[in-house]
N, C-alpha and C positions, 0 to 999 in steps of 0.2 A: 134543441140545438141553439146557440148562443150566437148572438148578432156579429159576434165576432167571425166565429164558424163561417155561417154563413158568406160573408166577406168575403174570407178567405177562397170559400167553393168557387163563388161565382166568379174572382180570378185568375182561375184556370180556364176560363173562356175566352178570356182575352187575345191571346194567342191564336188558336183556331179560326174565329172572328175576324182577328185581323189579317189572317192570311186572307180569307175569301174574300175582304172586301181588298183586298191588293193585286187578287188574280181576277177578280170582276173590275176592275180598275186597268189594268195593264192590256185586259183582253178584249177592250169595248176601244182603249185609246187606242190601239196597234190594228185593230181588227183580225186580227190575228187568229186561224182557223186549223185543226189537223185532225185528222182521223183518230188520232191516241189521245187527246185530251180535249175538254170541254168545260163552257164559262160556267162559273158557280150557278150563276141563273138558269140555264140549259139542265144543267143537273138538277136542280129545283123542281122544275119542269116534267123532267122524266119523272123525276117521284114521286108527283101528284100524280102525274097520268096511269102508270105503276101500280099505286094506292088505289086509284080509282076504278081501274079494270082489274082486280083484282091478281095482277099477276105477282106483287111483294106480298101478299094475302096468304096465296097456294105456296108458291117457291117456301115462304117461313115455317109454314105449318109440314111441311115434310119435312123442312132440314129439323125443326125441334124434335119434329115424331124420331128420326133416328137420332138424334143427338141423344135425347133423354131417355130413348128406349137404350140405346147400346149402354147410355150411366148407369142405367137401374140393374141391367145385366151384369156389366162390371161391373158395378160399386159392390152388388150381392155376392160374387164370386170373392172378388178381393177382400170381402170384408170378414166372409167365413173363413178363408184360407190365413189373413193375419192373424183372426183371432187363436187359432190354433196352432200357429207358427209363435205368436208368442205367449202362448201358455205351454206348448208343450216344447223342449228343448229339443229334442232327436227329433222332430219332426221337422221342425226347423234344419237341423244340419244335415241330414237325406233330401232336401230339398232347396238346398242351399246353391248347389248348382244347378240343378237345372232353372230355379230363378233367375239367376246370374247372368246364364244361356240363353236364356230367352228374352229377356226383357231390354235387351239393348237391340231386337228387330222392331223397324220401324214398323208402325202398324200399316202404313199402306204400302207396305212392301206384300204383304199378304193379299193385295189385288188383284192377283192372276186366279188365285188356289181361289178365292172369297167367290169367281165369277166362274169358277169350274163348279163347283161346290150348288153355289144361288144363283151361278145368275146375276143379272140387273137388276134393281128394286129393293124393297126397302129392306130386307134381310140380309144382303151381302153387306149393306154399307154397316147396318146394325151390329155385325158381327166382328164385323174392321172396329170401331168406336171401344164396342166393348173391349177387347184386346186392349187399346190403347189405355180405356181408361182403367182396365184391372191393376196395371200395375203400381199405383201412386198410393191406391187403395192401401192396396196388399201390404207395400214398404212401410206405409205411415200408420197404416193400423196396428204390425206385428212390431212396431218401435213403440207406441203408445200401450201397448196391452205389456208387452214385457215390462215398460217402465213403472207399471201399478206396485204401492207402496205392498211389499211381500206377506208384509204383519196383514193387509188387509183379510188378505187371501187364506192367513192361518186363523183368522178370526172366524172370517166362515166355515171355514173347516171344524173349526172347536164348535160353533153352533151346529152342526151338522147338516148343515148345506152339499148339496149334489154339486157335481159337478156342472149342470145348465144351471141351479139354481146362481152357486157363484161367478157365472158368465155375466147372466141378466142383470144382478141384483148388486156384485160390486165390481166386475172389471167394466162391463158397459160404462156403468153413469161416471166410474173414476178416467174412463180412456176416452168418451165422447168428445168431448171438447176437442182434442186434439185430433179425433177422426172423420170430424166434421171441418178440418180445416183442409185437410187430406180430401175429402168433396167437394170441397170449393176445388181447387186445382187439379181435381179430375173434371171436372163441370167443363172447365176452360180448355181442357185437354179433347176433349169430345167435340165440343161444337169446331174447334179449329180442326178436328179429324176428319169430321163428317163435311165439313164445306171444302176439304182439299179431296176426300174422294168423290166427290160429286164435281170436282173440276177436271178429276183425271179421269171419270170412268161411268160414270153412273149418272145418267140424265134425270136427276129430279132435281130440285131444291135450289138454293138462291145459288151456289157454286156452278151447278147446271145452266140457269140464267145467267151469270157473269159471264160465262164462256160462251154463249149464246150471244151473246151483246156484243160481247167481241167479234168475235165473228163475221158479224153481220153490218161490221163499222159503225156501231152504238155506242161510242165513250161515253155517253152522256148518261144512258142508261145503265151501263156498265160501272161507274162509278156512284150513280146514283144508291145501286144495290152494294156496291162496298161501303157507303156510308151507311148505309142501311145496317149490315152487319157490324160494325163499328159501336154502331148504337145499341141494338139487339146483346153482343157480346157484354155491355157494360152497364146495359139493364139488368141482365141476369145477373152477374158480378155484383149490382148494388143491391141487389132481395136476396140473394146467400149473404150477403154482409150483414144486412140489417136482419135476419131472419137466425144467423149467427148472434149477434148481439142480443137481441131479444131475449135465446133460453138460454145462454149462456153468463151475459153480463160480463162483470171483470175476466171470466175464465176463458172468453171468447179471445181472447189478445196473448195467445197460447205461443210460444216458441215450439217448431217442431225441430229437434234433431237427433237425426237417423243415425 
């Protein structure tokens, strides 16, 4: 990265930064105190203590457990089913509607049926995620596989390539790049799924802790954990970026449209 780059990154701090030193500023001169919010220092505070008793420790490693377990779920389901919606045409328009049908329910709308079904714990929530993140899969997979150059396809075919052989061997590596852009935006679709149904339903995880904080008149520790998440969401965000970049290169700066 270029000293320029850089520069420019670490100016998008500037902003954040100066807010806290404005709200630690107004809220030491005013002394000014409420049950809904709390001095940047206090938040500080909470989240060493937090760190340190391990409770942002356990809360993370549950909400990733289902975030990443429901991705890998969906990402599997949606990634088979694009691929085969966009290689094969009729299959694609017999299932045209019921895509259509379904994919505009919110996935925690499905919180009643998830908790008849599982239950509390980490297979209801998992199962919610999944849902949510199959469908981004699904759309952006069967857009990138249909979009594969056709001549490719008759090429294998003139080699005598199988049908899984010309999956693997040319529509994968020609449609990856743009399928892996389609995982990035399920990745962000999940963890924002899993921490809203652990706020409405399911007591584990950092969403389970914010509403716990609440609760209990903890702003401090309650926002301490949304900074927490804040961060968490855009660590992950910055290792799919750079993890995209990596095997991708130029091809990683893909336009997707559906």
């Amino acid at each position: 990265m270029s000293k320029d780059k850089q520069r420019f990154g670490w100016r998008g701090l500037v902003l954040p930064v100066g807010f806290l030193v404005a709200a630690e500023t107004a809220m030491r001169a005013t002394g000014w105190e409420s049950s809904l919010l709390a001095a940047p220092s206090a938040i500080a505070v909470a989240f060493a203590t937090a760190l340190a008793d391990g409770t942002i420790a356990t809360a993370t490693l549950q909400t990733l457990a289902t975030s990443l377990g429901g991705l890998a779920l969906g990402a599997g389901l949606g990634l088979a089913i694009g691929i085969l919606l966009g290689l094969v045409r009729t299959a694609d328009r017999l299932l045209e509607f019921s895509i259509e049908a379904f994919r505009p329910i919110p996935a925690v709308a499905l919180i009643p049926i998830a908790l008849l079904v599982f239950g509390f714990g980490f297979r209801m929530e998992i199962a919610i995620v999944a849902f949510a993140a199959l469908w981004p899969i699904l759309i952006l997979t069967r857009a990138a596989v249909a979009g594969v150059e056709p001549r490719l396809i008759q090429v294998a075919r003139a080699l005598g390539f199988g049908p899984a052989a010309r999956v693997w061997k040319i529509v994968l590596p020609a449609a990856l790049p743009r399928i892996f852009v389609a995982f990035r935006l399920a990745a962000g679709i999940a963890l924002i799924v899993a921490v809203t149904v652990e706020i409405a339903a399911n007591p584990i995880g950092l969403g389970y802790n914010m509403m716990l904080a609440q609760q209990t008149l903890r702003p401090e520790l309650m926002l301490a954990l949304l900074l927490w998440l804040g961060i968490l969401g855009w660590g992950l965000n910055q290792a799919m970026v750079w993890s995209q970049k990596r095997l991708f290169g130029p091809a990683a700066m893909v336009r997707i449209d559906p």
